[in-house]
N, C-alpha and C positions, 0 to 999 in steps of 0.2 A: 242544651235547654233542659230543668229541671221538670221531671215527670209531673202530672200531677191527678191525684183517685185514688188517691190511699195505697196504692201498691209500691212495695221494695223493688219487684221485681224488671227486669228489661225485658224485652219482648222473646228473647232467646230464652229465658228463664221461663215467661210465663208459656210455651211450646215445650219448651221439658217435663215442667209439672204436669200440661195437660196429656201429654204422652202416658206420662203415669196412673193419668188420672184422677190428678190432680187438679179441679180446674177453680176458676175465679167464685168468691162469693157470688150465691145466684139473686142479685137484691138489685136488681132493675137499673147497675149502674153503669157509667162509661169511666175505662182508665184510658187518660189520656198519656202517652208516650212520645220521648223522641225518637228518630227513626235510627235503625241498628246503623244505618252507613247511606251514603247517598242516594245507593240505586232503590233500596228498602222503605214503601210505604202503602200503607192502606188501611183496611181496619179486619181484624178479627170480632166474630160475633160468637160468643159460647152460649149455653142456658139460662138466659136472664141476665146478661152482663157481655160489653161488649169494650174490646180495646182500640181505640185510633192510635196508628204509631206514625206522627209525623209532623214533621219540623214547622210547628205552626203555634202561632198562640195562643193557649189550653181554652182561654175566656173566649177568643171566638171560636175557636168550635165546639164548646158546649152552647154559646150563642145559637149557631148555625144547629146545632141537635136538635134544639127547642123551636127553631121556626118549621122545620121540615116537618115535623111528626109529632104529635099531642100523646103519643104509646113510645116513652124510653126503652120499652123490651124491644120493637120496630124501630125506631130513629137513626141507629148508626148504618141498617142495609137500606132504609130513605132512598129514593132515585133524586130527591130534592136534595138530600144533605148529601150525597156523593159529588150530584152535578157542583154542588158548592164547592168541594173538593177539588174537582176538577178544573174549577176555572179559578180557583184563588191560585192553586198550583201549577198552571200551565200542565199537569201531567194528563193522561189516558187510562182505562179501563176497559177490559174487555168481557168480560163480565162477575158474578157472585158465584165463587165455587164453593162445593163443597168439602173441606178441608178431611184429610179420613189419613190414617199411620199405623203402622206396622211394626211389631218387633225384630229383627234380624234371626234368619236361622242360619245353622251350621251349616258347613258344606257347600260342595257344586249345584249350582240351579240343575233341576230334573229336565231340562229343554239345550238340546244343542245352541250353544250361542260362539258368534266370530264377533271380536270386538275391533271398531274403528278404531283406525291410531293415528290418522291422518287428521289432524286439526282445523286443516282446509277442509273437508269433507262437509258439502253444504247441510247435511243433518248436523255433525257437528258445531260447524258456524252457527247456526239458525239456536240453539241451543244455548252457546255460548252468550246470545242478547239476553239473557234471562237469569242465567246462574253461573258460576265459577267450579273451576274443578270437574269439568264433563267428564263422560265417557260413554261411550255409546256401543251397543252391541246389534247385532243382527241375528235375526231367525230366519228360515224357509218361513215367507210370508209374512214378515212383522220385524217390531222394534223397541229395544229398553234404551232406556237414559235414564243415568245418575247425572247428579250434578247438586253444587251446594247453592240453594235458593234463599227463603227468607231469614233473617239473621244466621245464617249460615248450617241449617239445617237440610238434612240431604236429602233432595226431592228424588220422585221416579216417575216417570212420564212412558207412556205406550203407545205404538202403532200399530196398527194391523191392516194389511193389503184390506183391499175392498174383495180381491176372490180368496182371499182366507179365513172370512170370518165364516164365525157361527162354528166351530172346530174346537171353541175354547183355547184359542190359541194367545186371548187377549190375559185371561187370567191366568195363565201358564209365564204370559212372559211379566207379569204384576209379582205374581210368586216369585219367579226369578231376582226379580232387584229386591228380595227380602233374602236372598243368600248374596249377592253379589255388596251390599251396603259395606263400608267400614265401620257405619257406628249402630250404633246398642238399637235405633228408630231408624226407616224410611217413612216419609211423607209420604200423599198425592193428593194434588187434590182434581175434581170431576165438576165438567157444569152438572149441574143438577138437573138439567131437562137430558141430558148424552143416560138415559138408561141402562143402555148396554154396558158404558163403561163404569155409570157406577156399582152394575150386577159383575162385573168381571173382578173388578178390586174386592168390593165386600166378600168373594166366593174364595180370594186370594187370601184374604185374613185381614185386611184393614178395617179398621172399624172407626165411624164419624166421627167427631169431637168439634165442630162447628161449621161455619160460614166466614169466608175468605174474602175480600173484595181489595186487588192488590191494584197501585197506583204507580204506573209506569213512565218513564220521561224519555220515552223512544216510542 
């Protein structure tokens, strides 16, 4: 299906440039895209401009933008034009994150980690519904995951026991998947009400670049 909002780019591209800091004109628009691959869809929201990436027909959903919300700068995170989403697509939502990335550093993470190798391992499995390419490590009290998420950029996800927080153990192992990445970015992205973990990332070096709301068909 042919993009359509004025942009070249695919949604793997427009996550590159915003990595860099590069992000979309901020002129109250929506880019409509098709989705990178089947499992891949939802919407990104930046600073005044917002991307839907998903196999749907461009005219109705900017239709569907225009009934939900009279504020273009609000209409694509709409609990109206999501729910639309939702039920035109049969898919699911779990909620609006906020999307935050990281440059990779050199060297060993500064935190003892044992990495799973066992692909049955229900952390692994449970992992594996969401991204390609896992890997998963453990800490005394806690847990990193790699894995390649939305058009195939490489997310990091964390755990922390319930008696090992508050130790900084959460931003220790966030820091850690910025040495463990293979590419140049790690993702994460955080609900926005989880405080802690979004004080735990931001404290690790990630810094926001928008709002996430991903559309899943499991």
């Amino acid at each position: 299906m042919a993009h359509d909002g004025g942009m070249s780019a695919d949604v793997a591209g427009i996550l590159a440039a915003a990595a860099r800091g590069d992000f979309p004109a901020p002129d109250g628009s929506t880019t409509v895209l098709p989705q990178p691959n089947a499992r891949d869809a939802g919407v990104l929201a930046f600073t005044a401009h917002s991307v839907v990436f998903l196999d749907e027909d461009p005219e109705w959903i900017r239709a569907e933008l225009a009934a939900a919300c009279p504020d273009p700068l609000a209409a694509s995170m709409n609990p109206r034009f999501l729910a639309a989403l939702m039920a035109r697509t049969g898919r699911s939502m779990n909620t609006i994150d906020l999307l935050t990335v990281a440059g990779a550093l050199p060297g060993a993470p500064e935190i003892a980690l044992r990495e799973i190798a066992d692909q049955e391992h229900p952390r692994v499995a449970r992992a594996l519904a969401y991204r390609d390419e896992v890997r998963v490590w453990v800490a005394d009290g806690g847990m990193v995951t790699l894995g390649r998420g939305v058009a195939g950029r490489m997310e990091a996800a964390v755990e922390v026991d319930e008696d090992a927080r508050h130790r900084g153990l959460g931003r220790a192992l966030a820091r850690a998947a910025r040495h463990l990445t293979p590419d140049p970015v790690v993702w994460a992205q955080q609900s926005p009400g989880n405080a802690r973990s979004v004080r735990a990332f931001q404290a690790a070096g990630y810094r926001p670049v928008g709002g996430e709301a991903l559309l899943t068909a499991h």
